[in-house]
C-alpha positions in Angstrom: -16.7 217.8 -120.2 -14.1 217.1 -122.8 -11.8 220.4 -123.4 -11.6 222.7 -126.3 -8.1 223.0 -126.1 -5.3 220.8 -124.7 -1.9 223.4 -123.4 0.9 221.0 -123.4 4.3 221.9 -121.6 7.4 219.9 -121.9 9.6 220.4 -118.2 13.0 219.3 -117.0 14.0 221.2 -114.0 11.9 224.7 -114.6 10.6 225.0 -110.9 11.3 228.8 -111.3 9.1 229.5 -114.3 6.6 226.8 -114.2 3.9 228.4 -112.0 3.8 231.3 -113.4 3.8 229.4 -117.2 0.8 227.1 -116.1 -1.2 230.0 -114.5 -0.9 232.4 -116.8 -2.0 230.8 -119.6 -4.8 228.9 -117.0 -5.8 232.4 -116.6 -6.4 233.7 -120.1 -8.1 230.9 -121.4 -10.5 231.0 -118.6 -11.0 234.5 -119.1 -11.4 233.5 -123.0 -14.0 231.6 -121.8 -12.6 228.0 -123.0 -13.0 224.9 -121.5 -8.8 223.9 -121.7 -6.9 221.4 -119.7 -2.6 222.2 -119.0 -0.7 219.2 -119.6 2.5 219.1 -117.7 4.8 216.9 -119.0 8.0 216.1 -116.7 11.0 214.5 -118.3 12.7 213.5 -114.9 13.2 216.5 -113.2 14.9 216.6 -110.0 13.6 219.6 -108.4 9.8 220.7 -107.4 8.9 220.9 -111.3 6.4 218.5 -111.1 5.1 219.5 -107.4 4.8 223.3 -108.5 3.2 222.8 -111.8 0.3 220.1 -110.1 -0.4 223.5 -107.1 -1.6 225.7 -109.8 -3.8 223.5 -112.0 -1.6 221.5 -114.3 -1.9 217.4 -114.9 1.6 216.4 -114.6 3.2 213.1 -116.4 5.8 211.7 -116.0 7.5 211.0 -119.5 11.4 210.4 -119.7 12.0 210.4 -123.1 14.8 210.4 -125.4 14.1 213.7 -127.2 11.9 216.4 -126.7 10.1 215.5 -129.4 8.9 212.4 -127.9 8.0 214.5 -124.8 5.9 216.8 -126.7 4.3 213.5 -128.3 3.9 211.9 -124.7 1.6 214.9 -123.8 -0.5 214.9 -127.0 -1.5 211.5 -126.6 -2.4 212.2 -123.1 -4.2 214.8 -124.4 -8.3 215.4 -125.3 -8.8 218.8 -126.6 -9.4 219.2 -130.9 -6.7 222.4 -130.6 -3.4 221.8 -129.4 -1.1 224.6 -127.7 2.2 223.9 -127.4 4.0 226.3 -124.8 7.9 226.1 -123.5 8.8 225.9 -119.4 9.7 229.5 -119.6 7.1 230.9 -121.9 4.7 233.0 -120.2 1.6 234.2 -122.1 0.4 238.1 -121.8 -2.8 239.6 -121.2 -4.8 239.0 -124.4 -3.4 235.8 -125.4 -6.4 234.1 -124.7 -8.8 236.7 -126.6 -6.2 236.2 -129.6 -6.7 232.3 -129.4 -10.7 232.8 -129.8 -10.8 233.7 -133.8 -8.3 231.1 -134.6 -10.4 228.4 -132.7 -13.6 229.5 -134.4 -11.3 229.5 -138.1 -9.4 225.9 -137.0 -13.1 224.6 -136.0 -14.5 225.4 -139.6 -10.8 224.6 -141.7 -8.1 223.5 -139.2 -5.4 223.4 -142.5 -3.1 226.2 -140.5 -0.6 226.1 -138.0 -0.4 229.0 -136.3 1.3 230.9 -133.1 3.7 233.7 -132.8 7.4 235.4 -132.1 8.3 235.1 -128.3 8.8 238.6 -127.2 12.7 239.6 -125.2 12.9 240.4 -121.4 14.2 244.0 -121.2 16.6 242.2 -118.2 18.8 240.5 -121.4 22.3 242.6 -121.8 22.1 244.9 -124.8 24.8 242.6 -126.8 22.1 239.6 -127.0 18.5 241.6 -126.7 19.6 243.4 -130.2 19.8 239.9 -131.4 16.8 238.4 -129.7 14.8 242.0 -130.6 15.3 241.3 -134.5 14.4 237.7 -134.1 11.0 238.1 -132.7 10.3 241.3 -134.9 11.4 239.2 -138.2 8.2 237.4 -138.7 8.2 235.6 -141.9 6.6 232.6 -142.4 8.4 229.7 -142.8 7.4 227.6 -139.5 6.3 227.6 -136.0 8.1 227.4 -132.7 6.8 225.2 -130.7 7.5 227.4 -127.5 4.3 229.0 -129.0 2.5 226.6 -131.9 -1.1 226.1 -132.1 -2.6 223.1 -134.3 -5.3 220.9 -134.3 -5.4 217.5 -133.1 -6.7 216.2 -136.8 -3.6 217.9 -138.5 -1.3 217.0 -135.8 -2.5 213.5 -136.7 -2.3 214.0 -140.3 1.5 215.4 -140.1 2.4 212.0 -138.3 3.6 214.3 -134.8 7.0 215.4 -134.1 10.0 213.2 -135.6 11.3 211.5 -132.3 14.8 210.6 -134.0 15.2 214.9 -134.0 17.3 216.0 -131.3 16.2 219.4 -131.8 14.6 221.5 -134.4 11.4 219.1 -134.3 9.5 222.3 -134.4 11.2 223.1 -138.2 10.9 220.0 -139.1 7.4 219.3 -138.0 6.1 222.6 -140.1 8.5 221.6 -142.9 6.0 218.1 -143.6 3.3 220.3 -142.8 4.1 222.0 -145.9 4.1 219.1 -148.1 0.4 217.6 -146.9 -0.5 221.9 -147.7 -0.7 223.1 -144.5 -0.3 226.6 -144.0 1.7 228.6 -141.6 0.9 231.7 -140.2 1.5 233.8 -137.4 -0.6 236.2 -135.3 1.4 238.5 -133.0 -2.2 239.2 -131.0 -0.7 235.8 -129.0 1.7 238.0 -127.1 4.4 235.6 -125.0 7.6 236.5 -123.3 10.7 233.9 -123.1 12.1 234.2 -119.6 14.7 231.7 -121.0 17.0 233.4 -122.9 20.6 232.8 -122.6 21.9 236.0 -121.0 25.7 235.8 -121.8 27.5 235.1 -124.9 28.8 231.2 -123.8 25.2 230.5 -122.7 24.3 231.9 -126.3 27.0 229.4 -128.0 26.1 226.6 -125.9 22.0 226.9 -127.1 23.2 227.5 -130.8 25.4 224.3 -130.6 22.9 222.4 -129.6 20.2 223.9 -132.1 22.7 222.8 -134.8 22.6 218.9 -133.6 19.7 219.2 -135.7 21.4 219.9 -139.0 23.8 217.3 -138.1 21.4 214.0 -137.5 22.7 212.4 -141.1 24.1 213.5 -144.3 21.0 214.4 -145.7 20.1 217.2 -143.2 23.2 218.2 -143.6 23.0 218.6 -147.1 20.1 220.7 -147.2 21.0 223.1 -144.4 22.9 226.3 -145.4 23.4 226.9 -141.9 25.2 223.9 -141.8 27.9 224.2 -144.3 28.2 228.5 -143.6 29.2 227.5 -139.9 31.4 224.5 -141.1 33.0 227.1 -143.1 33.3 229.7 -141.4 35.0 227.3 -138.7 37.4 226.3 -140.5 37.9 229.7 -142.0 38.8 230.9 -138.5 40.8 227.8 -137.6 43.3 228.5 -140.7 43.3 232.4 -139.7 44.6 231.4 -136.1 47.4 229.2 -137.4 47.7 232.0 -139.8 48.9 234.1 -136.8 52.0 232.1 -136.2 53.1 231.6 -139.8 52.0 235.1 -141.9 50.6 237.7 -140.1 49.3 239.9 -143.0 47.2 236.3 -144.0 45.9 236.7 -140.3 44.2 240.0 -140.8 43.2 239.5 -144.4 41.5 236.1 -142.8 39.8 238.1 -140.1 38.3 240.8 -141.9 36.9 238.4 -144.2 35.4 236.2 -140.8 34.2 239.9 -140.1 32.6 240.6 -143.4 31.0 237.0 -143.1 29.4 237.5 -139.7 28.3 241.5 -141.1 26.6 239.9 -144.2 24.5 237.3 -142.5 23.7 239.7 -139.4 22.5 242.1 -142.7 20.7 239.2 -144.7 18.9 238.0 -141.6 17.8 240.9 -140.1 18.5 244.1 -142.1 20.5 247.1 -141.4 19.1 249.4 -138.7 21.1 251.6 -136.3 24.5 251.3 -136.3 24.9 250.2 -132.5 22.4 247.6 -132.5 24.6 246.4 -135.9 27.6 246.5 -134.5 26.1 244.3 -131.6 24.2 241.5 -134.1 27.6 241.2 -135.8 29.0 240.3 -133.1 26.6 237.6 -131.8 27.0 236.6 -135.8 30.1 235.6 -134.9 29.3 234.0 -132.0 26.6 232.0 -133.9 28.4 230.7 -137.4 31.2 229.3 -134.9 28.8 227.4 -132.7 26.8 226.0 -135.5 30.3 225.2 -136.8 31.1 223.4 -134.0 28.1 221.4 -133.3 29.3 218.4 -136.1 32.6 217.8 -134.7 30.9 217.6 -130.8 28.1 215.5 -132.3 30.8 213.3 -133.4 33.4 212.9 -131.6 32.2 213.9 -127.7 28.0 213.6 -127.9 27.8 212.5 -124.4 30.0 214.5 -122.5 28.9 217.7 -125.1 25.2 216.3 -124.2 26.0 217.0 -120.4 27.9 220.1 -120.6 25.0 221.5 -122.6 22.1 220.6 -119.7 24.8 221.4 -116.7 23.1 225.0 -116.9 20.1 226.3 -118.0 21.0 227.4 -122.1 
């Protein structure tokens, strides 16, 4: 019987999530009472990826491919259901998901001109610093696109969208939802399709090392770059701290006028993005601000100048 709904997982060495990513979602949609197939799809791991995801219920490919978005793509062709479910290695759906996904079949069955999915909910194992970050994230839903650690689409606007851009590095979910946009798709969310992200970065370098990487995005040519305030704020405030360090050696009063105003930066967009709250948790998002403007500044000059070796240093942990 050809399945409702096609689960597709992109993997590269996630042997200690996988199981429990392909089973529970196996689970709830079985509960749901779908008929659903889980496609692995394993972009050359070299641990038991593959092996663990094929014991609990998955069909595993095996895709190398040059970005994730051509992974992602790999596993939708592959692929035979009319709703597509995109999940990350380390996304693990909670009780309910499945119920959740029932209205939104019925509503993508009659007028499938939506993308929807939601926020990834935060381990309460992340240190305070980053879960305040990671807490605002996935309780600032706005509308604007779709992760695709938890998208839902169907096959007939997936076609209709053209699929993920292969020549993105990363942020091929943003992109994706930004075309969406222009054919008048909508984008939603429904927080019903409760998920946790077991791969959070749980230290600050971990954090820098992800947000570098995230920025490759905005720096594939000039015109992504040009579009991207993320882009030019980190690039800024980069060079803003690069000036207030050599500041330090030549006029010390320029050093702390340079560093309160890297300070006020990082407060503002920490307040812009997410709001005030209490102070602590404030104090903490600042901080990871900080953390964040200089890794997004830093992503053009290591997309540059050292892609390879950056590339490597990026995957030589889990980020």
């Amino acid at each position: 019987m050809k399945p409702e709904i096609s689960v597709i997982i992109p993997c590269l060495n996630e042997e200690n999530t996988i199981g429990n990513v392909v089973s529970a979602a196996s689970d709830e949609l079985r509960k749901a009472g779908f008929d659903y197939e889980v496609i692995v799809v394993d972009n050359g791991s070299t641990d038991g990826s593959g092996h663990i995801a094929k014991q609990h219920g998955a069909k595993v490919l095996h895709r190398e491919a040059r970005t994730i978005a051509g992974v992602r793509n790999a596993g939708v062709e592959a692929s035979r259901g009319e709703m597509l479910v995109f999940l990350d290695a380390d996304i693990v759906v909670q009780p309910g998901w499945g119920q959740a996904i029932r209205p939104e079949y019925k509503r993508m069955m009659e007028n499938d001109n939506f993308i929807t999915g939601s926020p990834a909910h935060v381990p309460d194992n992340i240190p305070p610093v980053l879960y305040s970050w990671y807490k605002a994230l996935s309780d600032n839903v706005r509308d604007t696109h779709r992760a695709t650690y938890n998208m839902i689409v169907s096959r007939n606007t997936f076609k209709k969208i053209g699929g993920f851009d292969e020549n993105f590095i990363t942020n091929e979910d943003f992109s994706f939802c930004s075309q969406a946009k222009k054919h008048g798709v909508i984008i939603d969310s429904n927080p019903e399709m409760k998920v946790f992200h077991h791969g959070y970065p749980n230290n600050l370098i971990d954090f820098a090392k992800r947000e570098m990487w995230h920025g490759l995005g905005d720096c594939k040519n000039w015109k992504s770059r040009l579009l991207s305030r993320v882009f030019w704020c980190g690039t800024f405030f980069l060079i803003l701290n690069i000036v207030m360090i050599f500041s330090l050696f030549i006029y010390a009063p320029l050093f702390f006028i340079l560093l309160a105003t890297a300070l006020l930066m990082a407060a503002g967009m920490n307040f812009i993005k997410f709001g005030y709250g209490n102070i602590r948790d404030y104090m903490y998002r600042t901080l990871v601000s900080y953390v964040y403007l200089i890794s997004r500044g830093l992503s053009l000059p290591l997309h540059l100048f050292r892609k390879d070796r950056f590339h490597h240093w990026v995957h030589s942990r889990k980020s």
